[in-house]
C-alpha positions in Angstrom: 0.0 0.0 0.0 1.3 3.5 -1.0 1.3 6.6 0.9 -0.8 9.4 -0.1 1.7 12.3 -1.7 1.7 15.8 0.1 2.1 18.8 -2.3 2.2 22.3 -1.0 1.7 25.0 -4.2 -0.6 27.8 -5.8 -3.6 27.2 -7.4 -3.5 27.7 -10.8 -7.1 28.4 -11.3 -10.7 28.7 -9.3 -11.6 25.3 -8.4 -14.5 23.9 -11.4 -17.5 22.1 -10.6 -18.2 19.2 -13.2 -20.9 16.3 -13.4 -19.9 13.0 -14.6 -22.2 12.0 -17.4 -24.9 8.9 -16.3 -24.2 5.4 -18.2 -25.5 2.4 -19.0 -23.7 -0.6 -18.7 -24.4 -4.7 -19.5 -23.2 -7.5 -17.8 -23.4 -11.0 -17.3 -22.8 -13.6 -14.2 -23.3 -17.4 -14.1 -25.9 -18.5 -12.1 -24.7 -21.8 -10.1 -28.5 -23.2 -9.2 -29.4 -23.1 -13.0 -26.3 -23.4 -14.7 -26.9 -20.2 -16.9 -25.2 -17.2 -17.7 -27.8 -14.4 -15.7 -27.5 -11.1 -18.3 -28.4 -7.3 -16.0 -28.1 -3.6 -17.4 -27.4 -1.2 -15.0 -27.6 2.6 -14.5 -24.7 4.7 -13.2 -26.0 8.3 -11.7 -24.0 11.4 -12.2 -22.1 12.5 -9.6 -20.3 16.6 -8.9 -16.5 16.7 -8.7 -14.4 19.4 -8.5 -11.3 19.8 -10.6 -8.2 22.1 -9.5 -4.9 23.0 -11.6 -1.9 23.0 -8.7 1.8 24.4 -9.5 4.7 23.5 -7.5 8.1 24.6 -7.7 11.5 23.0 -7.5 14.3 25.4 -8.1 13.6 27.0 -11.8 11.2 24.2 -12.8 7.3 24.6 -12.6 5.6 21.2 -12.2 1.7 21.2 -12.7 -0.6 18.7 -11.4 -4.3 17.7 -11.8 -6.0 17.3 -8.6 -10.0 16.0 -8.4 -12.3 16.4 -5.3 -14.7 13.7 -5.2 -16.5 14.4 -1.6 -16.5 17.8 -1.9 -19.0 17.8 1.4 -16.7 16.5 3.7 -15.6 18.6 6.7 -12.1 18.8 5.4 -12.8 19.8 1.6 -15.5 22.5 2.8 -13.4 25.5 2.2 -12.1 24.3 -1.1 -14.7 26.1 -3.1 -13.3 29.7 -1.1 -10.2 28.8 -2.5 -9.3 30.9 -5.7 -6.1 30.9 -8.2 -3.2 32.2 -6.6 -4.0 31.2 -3.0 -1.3 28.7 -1.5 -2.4 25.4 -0.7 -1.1 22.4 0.9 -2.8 18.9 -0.8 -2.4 15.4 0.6 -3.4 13.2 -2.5 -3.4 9.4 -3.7 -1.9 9.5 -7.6 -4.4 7.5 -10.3 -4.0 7.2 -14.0 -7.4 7.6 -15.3 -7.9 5.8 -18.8 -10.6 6.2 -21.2 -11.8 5.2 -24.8 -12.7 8.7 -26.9 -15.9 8.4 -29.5 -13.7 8.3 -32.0 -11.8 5.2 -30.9 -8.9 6.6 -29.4 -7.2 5.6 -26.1 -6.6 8.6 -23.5 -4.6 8.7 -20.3 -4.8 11.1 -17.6 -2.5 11.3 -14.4 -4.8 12.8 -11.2 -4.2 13.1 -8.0 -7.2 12.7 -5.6 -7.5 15.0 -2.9 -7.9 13.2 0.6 -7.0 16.4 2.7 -6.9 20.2 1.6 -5.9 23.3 3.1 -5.2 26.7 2.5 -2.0 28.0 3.8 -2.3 31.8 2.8 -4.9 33.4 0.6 -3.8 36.1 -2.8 -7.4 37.4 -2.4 -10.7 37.5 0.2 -13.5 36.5 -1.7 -16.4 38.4 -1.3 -18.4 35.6 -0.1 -16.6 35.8 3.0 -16.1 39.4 3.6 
């Protein structure tokens, strides 16, 4: 089991609320009692996320990560949507390479980090939410 990463940069943009998009999905299981393959669709429901650009710096280089919020209602994510680009954050994140098939056939990879913890360290702005 890996640790979750700790990353302490700037926001490089107001967080973004998204919805994932519902699906429908097929599948099949065997069924023991009558020796048949049992076929089920299913419905996924969409769900909010929120999706942050993060800079951090290591002597004259610039790296940028992705970083998703999933539970956005948790205690510790609340003040994540006061958060703005430019304010200083400190992130403790589990890395996952997200794959996906395009409509056009091509394969995709994206490298995420999923925020488990956030905080904001010092703010470039009060927004007026707030104030």
């Amino acid at each position: 089991m890996t640790r979750p990463l700790i990353l302490t940069g700037y926001l490089g943009k107001d967080p973004e609320t998204r919805q994932t998009q519902e699906r429908v999905y097929e599948g099949s299981r065997k069924n023991p009692i009558a020796q048949l393959l049992d076929h089920y669709t299913g419905r996924t429901r969409s769900r909010e996320y929120i999706v942050m650009s993060l800079a951090t710096h290591q002597g004259n280089q610039t790296i940028w990560y992705r970083l998703v919020v999933w539970s956005s209602d948790q205690i510790c994510h609340r003040n994540i949507r006061f958060a703005g680009q430019g304010d200083q954050v400190k992130v403790q994140a589990w890395h996952e390479v997200y794959r996906f098939k395009a409509e056009d056939g091509t394969e995709h990879e994206i490298h995420q980090y999923i925020v488990v913890r956030f905080r904001v360290l010092k703010r470039k702005h009060v927004p007026h939410e707030i104030s």
